[in-house]
N, C-alpha and C positions, 0 to 999 in steps of 0.2 A: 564286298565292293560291287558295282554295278556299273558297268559300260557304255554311257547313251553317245550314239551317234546323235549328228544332228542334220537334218534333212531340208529341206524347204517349208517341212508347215509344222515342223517339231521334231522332237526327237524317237529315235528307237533302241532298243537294249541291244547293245551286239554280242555282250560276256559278262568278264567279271569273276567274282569268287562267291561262293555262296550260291544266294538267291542268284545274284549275276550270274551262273554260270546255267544256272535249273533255267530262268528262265527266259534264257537269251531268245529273241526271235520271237516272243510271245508277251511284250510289252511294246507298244506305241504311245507316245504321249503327244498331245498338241500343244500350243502354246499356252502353258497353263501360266499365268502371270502370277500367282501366288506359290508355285514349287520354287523346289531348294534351286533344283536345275535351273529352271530361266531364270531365275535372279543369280547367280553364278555366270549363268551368259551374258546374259547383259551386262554386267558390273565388270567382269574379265578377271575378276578374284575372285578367292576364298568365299563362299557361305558358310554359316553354320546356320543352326536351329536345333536346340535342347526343350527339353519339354517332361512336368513328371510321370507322364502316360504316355504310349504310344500314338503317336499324331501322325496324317499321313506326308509325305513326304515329297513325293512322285507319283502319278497313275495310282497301280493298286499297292504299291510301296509303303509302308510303314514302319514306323521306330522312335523313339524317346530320344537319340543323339543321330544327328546328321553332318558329317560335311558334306559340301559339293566342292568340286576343285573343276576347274577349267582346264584344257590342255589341246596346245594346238590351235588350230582353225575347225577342228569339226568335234571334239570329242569334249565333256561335263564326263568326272568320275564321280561316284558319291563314295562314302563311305558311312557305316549305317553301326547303329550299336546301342545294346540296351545303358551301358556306361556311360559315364563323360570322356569324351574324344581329346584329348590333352597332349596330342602331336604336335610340334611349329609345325608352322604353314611350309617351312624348305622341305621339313621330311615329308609334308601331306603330298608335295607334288613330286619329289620322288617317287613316291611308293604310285601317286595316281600314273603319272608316265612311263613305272613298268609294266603295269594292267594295260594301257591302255597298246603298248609296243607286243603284248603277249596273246592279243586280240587278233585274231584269223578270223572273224564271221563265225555262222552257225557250223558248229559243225553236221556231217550227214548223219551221223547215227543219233544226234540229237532229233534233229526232222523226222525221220523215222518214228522215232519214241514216242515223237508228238502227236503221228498220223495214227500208230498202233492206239495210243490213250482213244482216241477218236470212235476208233471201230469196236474198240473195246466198251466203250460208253452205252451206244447203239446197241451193239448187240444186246445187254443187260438190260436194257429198254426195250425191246423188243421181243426177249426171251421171255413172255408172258401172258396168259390167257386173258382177254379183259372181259370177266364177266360183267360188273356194274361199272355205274360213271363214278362213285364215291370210291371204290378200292383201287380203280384204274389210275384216279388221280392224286391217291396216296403213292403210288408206287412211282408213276411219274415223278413226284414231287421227292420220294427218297432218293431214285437214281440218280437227278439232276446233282441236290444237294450232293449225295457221297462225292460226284464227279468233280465238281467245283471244291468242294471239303468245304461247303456251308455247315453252321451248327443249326440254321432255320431255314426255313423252308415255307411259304403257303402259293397256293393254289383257286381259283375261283374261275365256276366257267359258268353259263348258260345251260339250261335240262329244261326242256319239257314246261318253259314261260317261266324258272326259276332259277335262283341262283343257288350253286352248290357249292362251297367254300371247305378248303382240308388244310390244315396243317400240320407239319411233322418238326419235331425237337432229333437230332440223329442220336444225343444225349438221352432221348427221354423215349418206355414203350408205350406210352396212352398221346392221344391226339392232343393236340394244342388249340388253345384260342384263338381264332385272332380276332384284332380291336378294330373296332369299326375303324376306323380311317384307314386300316390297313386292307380291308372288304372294300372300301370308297375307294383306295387307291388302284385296285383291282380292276374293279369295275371302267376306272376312266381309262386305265392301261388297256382293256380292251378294245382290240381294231389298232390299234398305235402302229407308224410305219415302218417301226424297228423296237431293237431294244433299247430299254432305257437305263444307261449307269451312273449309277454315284459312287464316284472313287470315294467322297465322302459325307457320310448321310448327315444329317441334319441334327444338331443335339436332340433327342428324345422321340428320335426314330425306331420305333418296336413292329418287330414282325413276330408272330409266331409266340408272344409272349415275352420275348429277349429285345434289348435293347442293341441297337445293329451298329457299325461303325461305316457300312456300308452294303449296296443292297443292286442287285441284278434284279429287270423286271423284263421279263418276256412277251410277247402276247403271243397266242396260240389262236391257229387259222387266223383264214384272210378272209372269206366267201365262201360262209359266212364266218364271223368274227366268232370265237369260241369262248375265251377267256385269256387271262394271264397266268405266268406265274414267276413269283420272287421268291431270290435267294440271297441271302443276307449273312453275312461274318458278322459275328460277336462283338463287342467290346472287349472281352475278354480276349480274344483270338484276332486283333485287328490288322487286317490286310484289305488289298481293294481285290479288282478282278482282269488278269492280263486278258491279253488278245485272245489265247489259247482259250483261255476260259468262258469268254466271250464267243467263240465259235463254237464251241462242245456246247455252250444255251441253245444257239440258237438253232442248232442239229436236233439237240432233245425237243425243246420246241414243235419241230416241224414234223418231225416222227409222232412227236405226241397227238399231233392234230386225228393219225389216221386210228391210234388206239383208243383214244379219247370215240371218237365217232363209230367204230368198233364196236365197243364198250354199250352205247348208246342203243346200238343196232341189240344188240344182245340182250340188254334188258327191257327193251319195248317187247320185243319178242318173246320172252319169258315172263312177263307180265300178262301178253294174251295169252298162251298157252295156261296160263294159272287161272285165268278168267275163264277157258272154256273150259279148262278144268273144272271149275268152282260151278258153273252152269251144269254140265253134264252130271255135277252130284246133287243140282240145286229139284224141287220140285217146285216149276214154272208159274202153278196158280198161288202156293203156299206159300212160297221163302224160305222154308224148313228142305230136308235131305229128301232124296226121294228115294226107289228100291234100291239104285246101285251105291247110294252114299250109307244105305243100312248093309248090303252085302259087305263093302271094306270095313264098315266097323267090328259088325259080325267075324271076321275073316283077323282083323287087328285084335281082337276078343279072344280069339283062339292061340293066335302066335304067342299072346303076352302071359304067361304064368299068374305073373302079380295078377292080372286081372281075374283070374277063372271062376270066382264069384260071380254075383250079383243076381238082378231079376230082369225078366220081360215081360213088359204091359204092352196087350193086343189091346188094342181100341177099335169097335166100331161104332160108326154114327147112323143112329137109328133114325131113320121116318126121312132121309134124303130124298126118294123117290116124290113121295106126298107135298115137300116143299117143291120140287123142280114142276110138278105136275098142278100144284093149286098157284104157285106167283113166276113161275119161269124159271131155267136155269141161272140168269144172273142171280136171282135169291138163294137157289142152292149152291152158288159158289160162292157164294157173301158165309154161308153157313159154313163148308169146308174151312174157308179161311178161318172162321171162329174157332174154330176149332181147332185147329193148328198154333194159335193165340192163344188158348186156352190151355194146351198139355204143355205149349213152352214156358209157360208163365207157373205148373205149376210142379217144375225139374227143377233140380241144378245145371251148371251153367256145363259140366261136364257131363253130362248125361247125351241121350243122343234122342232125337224125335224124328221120325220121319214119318211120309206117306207111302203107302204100302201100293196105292194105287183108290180110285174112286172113293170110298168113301170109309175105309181101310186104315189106321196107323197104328206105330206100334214106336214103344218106347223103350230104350237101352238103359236098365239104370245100375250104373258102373259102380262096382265097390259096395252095392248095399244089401244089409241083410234083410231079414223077412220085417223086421219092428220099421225098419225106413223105407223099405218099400210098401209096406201097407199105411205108412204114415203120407206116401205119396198119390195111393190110390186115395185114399181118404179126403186129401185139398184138392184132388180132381172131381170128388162127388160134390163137396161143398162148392166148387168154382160154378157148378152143373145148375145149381140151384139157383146162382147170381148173374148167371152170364145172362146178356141179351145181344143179340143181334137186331140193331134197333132199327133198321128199315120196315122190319113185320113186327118187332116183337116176339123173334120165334128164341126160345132159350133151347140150347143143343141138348140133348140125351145118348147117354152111352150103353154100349153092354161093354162091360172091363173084362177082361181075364190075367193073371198073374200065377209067372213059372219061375222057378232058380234054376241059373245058369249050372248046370254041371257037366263037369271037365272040360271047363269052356265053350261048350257048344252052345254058342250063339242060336243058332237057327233050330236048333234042336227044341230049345225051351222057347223060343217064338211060337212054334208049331202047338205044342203042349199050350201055351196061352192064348191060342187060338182056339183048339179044343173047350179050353175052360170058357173062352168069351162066346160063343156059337152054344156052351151050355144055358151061362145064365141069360143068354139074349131067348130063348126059348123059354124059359123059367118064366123071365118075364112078361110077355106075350099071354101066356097063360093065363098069369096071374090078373089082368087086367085092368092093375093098380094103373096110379100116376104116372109110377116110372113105367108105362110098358115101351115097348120100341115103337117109340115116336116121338116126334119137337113137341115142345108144349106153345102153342101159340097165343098171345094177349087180344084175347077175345075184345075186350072192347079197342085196341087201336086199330085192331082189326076192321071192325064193325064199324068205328069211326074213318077209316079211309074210304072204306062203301059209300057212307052217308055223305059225305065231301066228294 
């Protein structure tokens, strides 16, 4: 049974049994011309309304059997029931005019309960770190729901000239959908002057993947405008949204604005810190790692067990000086870069290249034995033979060296493959072949840039 007074611009819940009694003081309704209530007032009799689903009834009121009974000059009782209601109308108002005679207002320890629910809410919102704006606004979106006891829940705000959309199922542990009209409705609910409710939604109103009976929509910040967020009862579960419930939205709401922004502050911020991260390992002319992105691999090489294999290829590039000195430093850095092109193009994608410093790299190659590390040196000599750097014409030349990682030591077997590359770069020298330590440059484009 449910208690409404009746006021100047509608009614409000004062008791009752039941729901009436949960949620006195936390229902207001206006002249709603289509409830059991004002048409019971109006008429000065008896209403009913039976239905084979739960229909709403009053505000956030719901039920499949209804009366209303009138009593007095101020007071509509309802009576509410999944069954058929099969009372005369003498007992109906009997029974409405002892509820309505057993009616004291709220009481305090109800008010109380109501303000604890409140704080209690808040705190649970607030008792949380917000790293990103995507998990801040999961978690917003689950508290809100538990608090309301929605079964759905979404969420969409503004990031960084994008929209980010979340939704939660409280039934369900993996994210939910939502359907673009539910993303549009979102959207236009942003900046709104308040909230917006539907005691009752629309036939084929989906939030969150669920079709809703009825749906609370928030907007979050004012200046600037952030997003919304709605909370939606089931079909399955159909009730609307009291007062009570209406004021705990728009608490979470308002609190959300400063975790949401929060959130925001914290991943811009952790984003640069990743980028000057990602810079301080980067080498600035190559794009490839530089000494200290080979020290932590080096260093991550040795912690890791599984890994204590492998081999390291010392690379140096021969005849650098002879390019900076016959076409300028821009062509000897046109040739580094090739060359940093050239060893990445011819690793795996987990392997590790870096520059060692001027005209120096060296290669990590993780997990491989001696038949695929030399199967690597080997697409580095043929890559040697095809490569051009086509402003001169100059094709890069190497002296290689290759060591096996053991017991992990990284740096250890670098050294050892430096040893090896500083041999055969002297070997070659000697030899006075093709490959000695030098570019091979295309004599006639050469010859032909003179002539032009």
């Amino acid at each position: 049974m449910l208690v409404f007074e009746h006021s100047g611009d509608g009614f409000a819940l004062v008791g009752g049994l039941g729901r009436g009694a949960s949620w006195a003081g936390i229902v207001d309704v206006g002249e709603e011309r289509d409830s059991l209530v004002d048409r019971a007032w109006r008429i000065g009799t008896v209403a009913r309304r039976d239905a084979a689903k739960p229909a709403q009834i009053v505000g956030p009121y719901y039920a499949r059997h209804a009366v209303a009974v009138p009593v007095g000059q101020q007071h509509v009782v309802v009576f509410g029931s999944d069954r058929a209601i099969d009372l005369r109308e003498s007992e109906l108002v009997r029974w409405a005019a002892a509820v309505v005679d057993g009616t004291h207002g709220v009481p305090a320890d109800k008010l109380l309960a109501d303000e604890l629910e409140l704080v209690h809410v808040l705190r649970a919102l607030m008792a949380y770190r917000p790293d990103n704006v995507r998990d801040t606004l999961r978690h917003v979106a689950t508290v809100a729901a538990s608090a309301l006891s929605c079964e759905v829940a979404a969420i969409r705000v503004e990031y960084g000239g994008e929209w980010i959309t979340e939704a939660i199922a409280l039934n369900s542990i993996t994210a939910e959908p939502v359907e673009p009209e539910s993303a549009r409705y979102l959207t236009l609910a942003t900046g709104a002057a308040g909230p917006l409710v539907e005691q009752a939604a629309r036939p084929g109103s989906w939030l969150a993947g669920t079709e809703v009976a009825s749906h609370l929509t928030l907007p979050l910040g004012t200046h600037p405008a952030l997003g919304a967020l709605a909370l939606g009862h089931s079909l399955a579960k159909p009730r609307g949204f009291t007062s009570l419930c209406q004021r705990i939205g728009r608490a979470v709401a308002e609190a959300a604005d400063l975790l949401i922004t929060q959130a925001a502050t914290r991943e811009q911020l952790a984003a640069e810190r990743d980028l000057l991260e990602q810079i301080s390992v980067t080498d600035a002319l190559t794009g490839i790692g530089n000494r200290r992105a080979w020290d932590a691999a080096a260093a991550e090489g040795a912690d890791d067990e599984a890994r204590a294999g492998g081999y390291v290829l010392s690379c140096d590039l021969d005849g650098l000086k002879a390019v900076n000195d016959r076409y300028g430093h821009a062509a000897g850095d046109a040739l580094i870069r090739a060359t940093a092109d050239l060893l990445t193009a011819c690793v795996r994608d987990s392997d590790v290249v870096a520059r060692m410093g001027g005209d120096e790299f060296a290669v990590l190659l993780r997990d491989a034995d001696r038949e695929a590390a030399s199967a690597v040196r080997a697409r580095i000599r043929r890559a040697e033979r095809l490569w051009r750097v086509t402003e001169h014409g100059i094709t890069p030349r190497f002296s290689l060296g290759l060591a096996p990682i053991l017991d992990g030591d990284v740096e250890d077997a670098r050294q050892r493959a430096d040893v090896l590359m500083y041999a055969s770069k002297r070997r070659r020298c000697r030899s006075g072949s093709r490959d000695s330590a030098s570019p091979v440059i295309d004599r006639r484009r050469s010859s032909g840039a003179r002539r032009r």
